[in-house]
C-alpha positions as CSV (number, residue, x, y, z in Angstrom):
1,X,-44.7,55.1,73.8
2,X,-42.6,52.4,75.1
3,X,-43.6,50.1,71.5
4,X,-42.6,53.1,69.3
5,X,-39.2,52.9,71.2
6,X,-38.9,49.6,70.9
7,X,-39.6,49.9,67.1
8,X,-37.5,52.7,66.6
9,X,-34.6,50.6,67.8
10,X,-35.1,47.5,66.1
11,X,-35.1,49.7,62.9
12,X,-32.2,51.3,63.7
13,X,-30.2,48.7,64.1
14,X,-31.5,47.0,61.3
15,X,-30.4,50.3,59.6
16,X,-27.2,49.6,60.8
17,X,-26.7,46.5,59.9
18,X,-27.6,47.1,56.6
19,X,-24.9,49.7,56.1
20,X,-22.2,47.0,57.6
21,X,-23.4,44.2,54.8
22,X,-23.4,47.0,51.8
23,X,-19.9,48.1,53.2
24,X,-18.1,44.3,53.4
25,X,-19.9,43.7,49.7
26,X,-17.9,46.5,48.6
27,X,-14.7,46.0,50.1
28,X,-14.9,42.3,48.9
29,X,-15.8,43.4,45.7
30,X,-13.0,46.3,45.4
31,X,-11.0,43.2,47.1
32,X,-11.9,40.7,43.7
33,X,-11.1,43.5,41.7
34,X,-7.3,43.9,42.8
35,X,-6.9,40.6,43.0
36,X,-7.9,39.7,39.7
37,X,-5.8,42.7,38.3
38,X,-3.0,40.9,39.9
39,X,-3.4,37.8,38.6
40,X,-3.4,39.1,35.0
41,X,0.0,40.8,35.7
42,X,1.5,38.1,37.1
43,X,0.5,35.8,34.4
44,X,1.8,38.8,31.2
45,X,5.0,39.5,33.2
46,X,8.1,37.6,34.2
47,X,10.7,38.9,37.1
48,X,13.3,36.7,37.9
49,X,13.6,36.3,41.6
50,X,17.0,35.7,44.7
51,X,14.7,33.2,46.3
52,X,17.0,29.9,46.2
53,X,19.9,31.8,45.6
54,X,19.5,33.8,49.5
55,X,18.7,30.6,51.2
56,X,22.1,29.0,49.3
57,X,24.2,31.6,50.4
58,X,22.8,32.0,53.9
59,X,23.4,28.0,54.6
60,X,27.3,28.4,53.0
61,X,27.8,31.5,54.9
62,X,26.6,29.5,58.1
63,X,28.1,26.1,57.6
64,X,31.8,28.2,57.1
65,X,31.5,28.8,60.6
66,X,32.3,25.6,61.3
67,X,35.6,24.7,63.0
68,X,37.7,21.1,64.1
69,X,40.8,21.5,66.6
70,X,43.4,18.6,65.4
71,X,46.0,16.9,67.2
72,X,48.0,19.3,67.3
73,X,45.6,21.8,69.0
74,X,44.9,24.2,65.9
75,X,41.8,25.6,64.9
76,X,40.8,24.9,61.6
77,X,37.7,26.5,59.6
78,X,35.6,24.6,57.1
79,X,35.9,25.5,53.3
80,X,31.9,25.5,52.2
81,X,31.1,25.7,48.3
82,X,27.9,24.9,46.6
83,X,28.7,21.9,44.9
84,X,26.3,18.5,44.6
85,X,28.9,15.3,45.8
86,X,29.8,14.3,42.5
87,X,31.2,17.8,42.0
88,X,32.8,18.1,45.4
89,X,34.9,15.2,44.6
90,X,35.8,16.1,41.5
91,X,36.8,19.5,43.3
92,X,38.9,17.7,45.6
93,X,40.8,15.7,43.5
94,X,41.5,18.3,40.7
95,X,42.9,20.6,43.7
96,X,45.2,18.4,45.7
97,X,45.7,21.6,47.5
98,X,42.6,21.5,49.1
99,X,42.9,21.0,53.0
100,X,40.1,18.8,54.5
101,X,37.7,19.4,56.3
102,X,35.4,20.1,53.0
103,X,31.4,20.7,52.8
104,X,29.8,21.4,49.6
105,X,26.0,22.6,50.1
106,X,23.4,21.5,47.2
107,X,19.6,21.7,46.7
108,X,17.7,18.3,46.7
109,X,13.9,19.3,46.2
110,X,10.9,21.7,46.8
111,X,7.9,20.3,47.8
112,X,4.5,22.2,48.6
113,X,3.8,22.6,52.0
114,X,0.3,21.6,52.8
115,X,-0.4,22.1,56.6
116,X,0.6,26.3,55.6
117,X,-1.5,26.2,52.6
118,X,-3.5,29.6,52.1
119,X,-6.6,29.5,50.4
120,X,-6.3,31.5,46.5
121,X,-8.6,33.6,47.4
122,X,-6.3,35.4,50.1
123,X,-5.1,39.0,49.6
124,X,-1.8,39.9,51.5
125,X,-2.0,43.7,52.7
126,X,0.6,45.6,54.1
127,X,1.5,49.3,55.1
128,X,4.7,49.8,54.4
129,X,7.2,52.6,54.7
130,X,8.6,54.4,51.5
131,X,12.0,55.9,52.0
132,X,11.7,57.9,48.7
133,X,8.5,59.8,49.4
134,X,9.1,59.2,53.3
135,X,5.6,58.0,54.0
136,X,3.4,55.0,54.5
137,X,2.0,53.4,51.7
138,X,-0.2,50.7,51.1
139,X,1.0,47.7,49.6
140,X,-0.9,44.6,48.4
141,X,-0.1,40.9,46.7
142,X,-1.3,37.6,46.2
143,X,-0.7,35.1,48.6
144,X,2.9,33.8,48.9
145,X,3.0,30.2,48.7
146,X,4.0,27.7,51.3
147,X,7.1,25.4,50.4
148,X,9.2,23.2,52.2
149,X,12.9,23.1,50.5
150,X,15.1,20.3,51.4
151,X,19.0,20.8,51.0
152,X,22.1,18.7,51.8
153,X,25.1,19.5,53.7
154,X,28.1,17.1,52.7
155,X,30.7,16.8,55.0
156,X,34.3,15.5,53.9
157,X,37.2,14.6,56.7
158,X,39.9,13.0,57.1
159,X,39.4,11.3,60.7
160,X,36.3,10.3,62.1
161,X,37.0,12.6,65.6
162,X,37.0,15.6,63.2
163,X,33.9,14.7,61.5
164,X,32.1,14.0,65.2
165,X,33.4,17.4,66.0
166,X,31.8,19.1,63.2
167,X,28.4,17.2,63.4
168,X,27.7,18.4,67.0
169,X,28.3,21.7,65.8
170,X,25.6,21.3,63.3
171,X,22.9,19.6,66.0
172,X,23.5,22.5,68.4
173,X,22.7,24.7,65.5
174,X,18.9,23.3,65.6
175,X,17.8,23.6,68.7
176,X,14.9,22.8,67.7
177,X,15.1,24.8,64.5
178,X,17.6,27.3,62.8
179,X,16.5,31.0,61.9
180,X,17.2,32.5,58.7
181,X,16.9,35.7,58.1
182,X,16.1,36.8,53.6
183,X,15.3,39.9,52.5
184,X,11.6,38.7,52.3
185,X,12.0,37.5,56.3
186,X,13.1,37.5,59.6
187,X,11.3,34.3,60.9
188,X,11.7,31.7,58.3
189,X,12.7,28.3,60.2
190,X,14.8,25.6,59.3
191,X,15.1,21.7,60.6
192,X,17.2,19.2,60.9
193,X,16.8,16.3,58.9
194,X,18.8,13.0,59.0
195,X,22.0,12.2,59.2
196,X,23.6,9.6,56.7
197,X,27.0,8.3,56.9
198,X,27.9,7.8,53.8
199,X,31.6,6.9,54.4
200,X,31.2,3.8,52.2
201,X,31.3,5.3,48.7
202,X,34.7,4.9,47.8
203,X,36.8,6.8,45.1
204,X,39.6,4.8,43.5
205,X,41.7,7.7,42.7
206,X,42.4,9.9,45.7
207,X,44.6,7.9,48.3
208,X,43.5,9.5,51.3
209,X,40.1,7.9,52.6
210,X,37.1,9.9,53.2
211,X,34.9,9.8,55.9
212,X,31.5,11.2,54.9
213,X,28.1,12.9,56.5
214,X,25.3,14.0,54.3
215,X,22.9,15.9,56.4
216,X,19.5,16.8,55.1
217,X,17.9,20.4,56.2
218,X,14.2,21.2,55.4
219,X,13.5,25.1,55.3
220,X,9.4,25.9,55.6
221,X,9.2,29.5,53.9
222,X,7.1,30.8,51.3
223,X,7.6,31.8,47.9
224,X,6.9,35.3,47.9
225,X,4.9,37.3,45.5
226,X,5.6,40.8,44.1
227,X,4.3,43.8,45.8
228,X,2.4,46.5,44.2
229,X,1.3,50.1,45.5
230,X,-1.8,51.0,46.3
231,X,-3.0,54.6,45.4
232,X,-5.8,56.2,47.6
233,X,-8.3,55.8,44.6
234,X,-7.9,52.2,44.7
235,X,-5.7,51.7,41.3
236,X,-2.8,49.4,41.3
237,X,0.6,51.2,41.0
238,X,3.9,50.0,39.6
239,X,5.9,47.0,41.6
240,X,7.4,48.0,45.1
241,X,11.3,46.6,45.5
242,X,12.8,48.0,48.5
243,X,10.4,49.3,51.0
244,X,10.4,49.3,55.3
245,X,7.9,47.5,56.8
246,X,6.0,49.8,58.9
247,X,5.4,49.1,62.8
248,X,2.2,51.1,63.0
Protein backbone atom coordinates (compact mmCIF):
# COMPACT_ATOMS: atom_id res chain seq x y z
CA UNK A 1 0.00 0.00 0.00
CA UNK A 2 2.72 2.15 1.27
CA UNK A 3 4.69 1.66 -2.63
CA UNK A 4 1.46 2.54 -4.44
CA UNK A 5 1.56 5.79 -2.26
CA UNK A 6 4.80 6.39 -2.81
CA UNK A 7 4.22 5.95 -6.68
CA UNK A 8 1.23 7.90 -6.70
CA UNK A 9 3.23 10.83 -5.45
CA UNK A 10 6.15 10.68 -7.42
CA UNK A 11 3.67 10.80 -10.39
CA UNK A 12 2.02 13.49 -9.27
CA UNK A 13 4.44 15.66 -8.93
CA UNK A 14 6.04 14.67 -12.00
CA UNK A 15 2.52 15.64 -13.27
CA UNK A 16 3.11 18.86 -11.89
CA UNK A 17 6.09 19.65 -12.93
CA UNK A 18 5.24 18.98 -16.31
CA UNK A 19 2.43 21.45 -16.28
CA UNK A 20 5.00 24.22 -14.79
CA UNK A 21 7.60 23.52 -17.99
CA UNK A 22 4.57 23.53 -20.69
CA UNK A 23 3.37 26.84 -18.92
CA UNK A 24 7.09 28.81 -18.86
CA UNK A 25 7.45 27.44 -22.80
CA UNK A 26 4.36 29.26 -23.48
CA UNK A 27 4.82 32.39 -21.67
CA UNK A 28 8.38 32.48 -23.28
CA UNK A 29 7.03 31.82 -26.37
CA UNK A 30 3.96 34.37 -26.25
CA UNK A 31 7.10 36.47 -24.62
CA UNK A 32 9.29 36.06 -28.29
CA UNK A 33 6.30 36.77 -29.98
CA UNK A 34 5.74 40.49 -28.48
CA UNK A 35 8.97 41.09 -28.60
CA UNK A 36 9.65 40.43 -31.99
CA UNK A 37 6.43 42.36 -32.93
CA UNK A 38 8.16 45.16 -31.28
CA UNK A 39 11.16 45.16 -32.86
CA UNK A 40 9.46 45.35 -36.31
CA UNK A 41 7.67 48.52 -35.25
CA UNK A 42 10.34 50.12 -33.97
CA UNK A 43 12.45 49.46 -36.95
CA UNK A 44 9.12 50.80 -39.69
CA UNK A 45 8.31 53.77 -37.41
CA UNK A 46 10.17 56.92 -36.24
CA UNK A 47 8.98 59.20 -33.06
CA UNK A 48 11.03 61.84 -32.22
CA UNK A 49 11.73 61.93 -28.55
CA UNK A 50 12.38 65.07 -25.30
CA UNK A 51 15.19 62.85 -24.08
CA UNK A 52 18.28 65.38 -24.33
CA UNK A 53 16.14 68.20 -24.43
CA UNK A 54 14.57 67.31 -20.49
CA UNK A 55 17.97 66.65 -19.16
CA UNK A 56 19.18 70.30 -20.81
CA UNK A 57 16.49 72.05 -19.35
CA UNK A 58 16.59 70.33 -16.00
CA UNK A 59 20.51 71.20 -15.61
CA UNK A 60 19.73 75.20 -16.83
CA UNK A 61 16.84 75.34 -14.57
CA UNK A 62 19.18 73.98 -11.70
CA UNK A 63 22.46 75.75 -12.38
CA UNK A 64 20.06 79.36 -12.40
CA UNK A 65 19.82 78.77 -8.85
CA UNK A 66 22.98 79.72 -8.36
CA UNK A 67 23.77 82.95 -6.47
CA UNK A 68 27.36 85.22 -5.50
CA UNK A 69 27.02 88.06 -2.80
CA UNK A 70 29.53 90.95 -4.02
CA UNK A 71 31.28 93.47 -2.14
CA UNK A 72 28.71 95.33 -1.62
CA UNK A 73 26.54 92.58 0.02
CA UNK A 74 23.92 92.01 -2.85
CA UNK A 75 22.65 88.91 -3.96
CA UNK A 76 23.13 88.17 -7.42
CA UNK A 77 21.59 85.17 -9.51
CA UNK A 78 23.34 83.42 -12.35
CA UNK A 79 22.10 83.97 -16.03
CA UNK A 80 22.26 80.06 -17.50
CA UNK A 81 21.74 79.57 -21.36
CA UNK A 82 22.64 76.52 -23.36
CA UNK A 83 25.37 77.73 -25.28
CA UNK A 84 28.91 75.64 -26.07
CA UNK A 85 31.97 78.33 -24.94
CA UNK A 86 32.58 79.56 -28.20
CA UNK A 87 28.95 80.75 -28.32
CA UNK A 88 28.85 82.02 -24.79
CA UNK A 89 31.53 84.41 -25.64
CA UNK A 90 30.34 85.50 -28.51
CA UNK A 91 27.07 86.09 -26.40
CA UNK A 92 28.91 88.13 -24.06
CA UNK A 93 30.54 90.30 -26.21
CA UNK A 94 27.68 91.01 -28.67
CA UNK A 95 25.59 92.05 -25.42
CA UNK A 96 27.76 94.26 -23.40
CA UNK A 97 24.80 94.42 -21.28
CA UNK A 98 25.19 91.21 -19.96
CA UNK A 99 26.10 91.25 -16.10
CA UNK A 100 28.53 88.47 -15.07
CA UNK A 101 28.30 85.89 -13.45
CA UNK A 102 27.51 83.82 -16.81
CA UNK A 103 27.06 79.85 -17.34
CA UNK A 104 26.20 78.49 -20.58
CA UNK A 105 25.35 74.55 -20.34
CA UNK A 106 26.36 72.25 -23.55
CA UNK A 107 26.35 68.58 -24.27
CA UNK A 108 29.83 66.91 -24.73
CA UNK A 109 29.08 63.06 -25.45
CA UNK A 110 26.94 59.90 -24.97
CA UNK A 111 28.61 56.92 -24.34
CA UNK A 112 27.02 53.38 -23.69
CA UNK A 113 27.05 52.34 -20.27
CA UNK A 114 28.30 48.84 -19.88
CA UNK A 115 28.22 47.86 -16.13
CA UNK A 116 23.86 48.56 -16.65
CA UNK A 117 23.82 46.76 -19.87
CA UNK A 118 20.59 44.59 -20.19
CA UNK A 119 20.68 41.59 -22.16
CA UNK A 120 18.34 42.05 -25.81
CA UNK A 121 16.42 39.57 -25.00
CA UNK A 122 14.73 41.51 -21.98
CA UNK A 123 11.10 42.45 -22.04
CA UNK A 124 10.12 45.56 -19.80
CA UNK A 125 6.54 44.92 -18.25
CA UNK A 126 4.55 47.29 -16.43
CA UNK A 127 0.88 47.83 -15.02
CA UNK A 128 0.14 51.05 -15.43
CA UNK A 129 -2.78 53.31 -14.69
CA UNK A 130 -4.96 54.80 -17.58
CA UNK A 131 -6.66 58.01 -16.72
CA UNK A 132 -8.90 57.81 -19.82
CA UNK A 133 -10.52 54.44 -19.22
CA UNK A 134 -9.57 54.74 -15.36
CA UNK A 135 -8.14 51.31 -15.09
CA UNK A 136 -4.94 49.37 -15.00
CA UNK A 137 -3.51 48.25 -18.00
CA UNK A 138 -0.73 46.35 -19.06
CA UNK A 139 2.04 47.91 -20.72
CA UNK A 140 5.13 46.34 -22.38
CA UNK A 141 8.57 47.48 -24.29
CA UNK A 142 11.87 46.65 -25.21
CA UNK A 143 14.55 47.22 -22.99
CA UNK A 144 15.68 50.90 -22.51
CA UNK A 145 19.18 51.26 -23.00
CA UNK A 146 21.86 52.23 -20.52
CA UNK A 147 23.88 55.54 -21.34
CA UNK A 148 26.02 57.68 -19.55
CA UNK A 149 25.78 61.51 -20.96
CA UNK A 150 28.46 63.78 -20.14
CA UNK A 151 27.66 67.68 -20.15
CA UNK A 152 29.60 70.84 -19.25
CA UNK A 153 28.80 73.57 -17.11
CA UNK A 154 30.90 76.86 -18.01
CA UNK A 155 31.21 79.25 -15.57
CA UNK A 156 32.17 83.00 -16.47
CA UNK A 157 33.20 85.75 -13.46
CA UNK A 158 34.55 88.56 -13.03
CA UNK A 159 36.66 87.83 -9.60
CA UNK A 160 37.94 84.72 -8.62
CA UNK A 161 36.03 84.97 -4.81
CA UNK A 162 32.78 84.96 -6.93
CA UNK A 163 33.75 82.14 -8.97
CA UNK A 164 34.91 80.07 -5.58
CA UNK A 165 31.50 81.00 -4.34
CA UNK A 166 29.67 79.57 -7.08
CA UNK A 167 31.83 76.29 -7.36
CA UNK A 168 31.01 75.25 -3.70
CA UNK A 169 27.53 75.62 -4.64
CA UNK A 170 27.84 73.23 -7.30
CA UNK A 171 30.02 70.41 -5.08
CA UNK A 172 27.32 70.61 -2.37
CA UNK A 173 24.89 69.87 -5.10
CA UNK A 174 26.53 66.19 -5.49
CA UNK A 175 26.67 64.85 -2.46
CA UNK A 176 27.53 62.13 -3.72
CA UNK A 177 25.27 62.42 -6.75
CA UNK A 178 22.46 64.90 -8.04
CA UNK A 179 18.72 63.56 -8.70
CA UNK A 180 16.88 64.39 -11.62
CA UNK A 181 13.71 63.87 -12.02
CA UNK A 182 12.20 63.39 -16.39
CA UNK A 183 9.10 62.46 -17.31
CA UNK A 184 10.47 58.84 -17.94
CA UNK A 185 12.07 59.00 -14.07
CA UNK A 186 12.29 59.87 -10.67
CA UNK A 187 15.71 58.17 -9.81
CA UNK A 188 17.98 59.03 -12.59
CA UNK A 189 21.54 60.10 -10.87
CA UNK A 190 23.99 62.47 -11.85
CA UNK A 191 27.95 62.92 -10.93
CA UNK A 192 30.36 65.21 -10.63
CA UNK A 193 33.07 65.24 -12.93
CA UNK A 194 36.14 67.44 -12.92
CA UNK A 195 36.79 70.62 -12.52
CA UNK A 196 39.04 72.60 -15.11
CA UNK A 197 40.14 76.13 -14.71
CA UNK A 198 40.24 77.24 -17.80
CA UNK A 199 40.96 80.94 -16.96
CA UNK A 200 43.84 81.01 -19.45
CA UNK A 201 42.01 81.25 -22.76
CA UNK A 202 42.12 84.71 -23.35
CA UNK A 203 39.84 86.87 -25.73
CA UNK A 204 41.44 89.92 -27.25
CA UNK A 205 38.38 91.90 -27.58
CA UNK A 206 36.40 92.18 -24.33
CA UNK A 207 38.56 94.30 -21.84
CA UNK A 208 37.25 92.86 -18.76
CA UNK A 209 39.25 89.52 -17.95
CA UNK A 210 37.51 86.30 -17.37
CA UNK A 211 38.02 83.91 -14.90
CA UNK A 212 36.72 80.47 -16.07
CA UNK A 213 35.46 76.87 -14.62
CA UNK A 214 34.35 74.17 -16.91
CA UNK A 215 32.82 71.50 -14.89
CA UNK A 216 32.03 68.14 -16.44
CA UNK A 217 28.66 66.19 -15.16
CA UNK A 218 28.03 62.53 -16.18
CA UNK A 219 24.18 61.50 -15.98
CA UNK A 220 23.70 57.35 -15.96
CA UNK A 221 19.97 57.06 -17.33
CA UNK A 222 18.59 55.08 -20.01
CA UNK A 223 17.23 55.79 -23.21
CA UNK A 224 13.81 54.77 -22.96
CA UNK A 225 11.74 52.85 -25.34
CA UNK A 226 8.06 53.38 -26.44
CA UNK A 227 5.30 51.74 -24.53
CA UNK A 228 2.62 49.80 -26.07
CA UNK A 229 -0.74 48.32 -24.54
CA UNK A 230 -1.37 45.10 -23.98
CA UNK A 231 -4.91 43.68 -24.62
CA UNK A 232 -6.19 40.60 -22.56
CA UNK A 233 -5.90 38.41 -25.79
CA UNK A 234 -2.31 39.13 -25.91
CA UNK A 235 -2.26 41.55 -29.19
CA UNK A 236 -0.20 44.58 -29.09
CA UNK A 237 -2.27 47.86 -28.93
CA UNK A 238 -1.37 51.38 -30.16
CA UNK A 239 1.65 53.42 -28.28
CA UNK A 240 0.89 54.58 -24.58
CA UNK A 241 2.08 58.48 -24.01
CA UNK A 242 0.88 59.65 -20.80
CA UNK A 243 -0.04 56.98 -18.41
CA UNK A 244 0.36 56.66 -14.15
CA UNK A 245 2.42 54.17 -12.98
CA UNK A 246 0.44 51.90 -10.89
CA UNK A 247 1.63 51.13 -7.14
CA UNK A 248 -0.20 47.77 -7.06
Amino acid sequence: MSESLSSLSVESVNFDISLQNTAQRHDLRARDKIRKELIEYEARTFESTEFYREYTQFLIRKFSRLKIIDDEKKVKNINVFYANPERAIAKMKEDRNMVLPVGSISFDRIEDDIARRRVDTTLQQEVLWDETSQRATRVVSLAPKAVVLSYMFHIYTKYTEDMAQLVEQVELLFNPAMDIKTSHSNSIKAYLGDIIDATSLQYSDREDRLVRRQIMINIETYIPTRKFRVTSTGRIGHIINELIVSDG
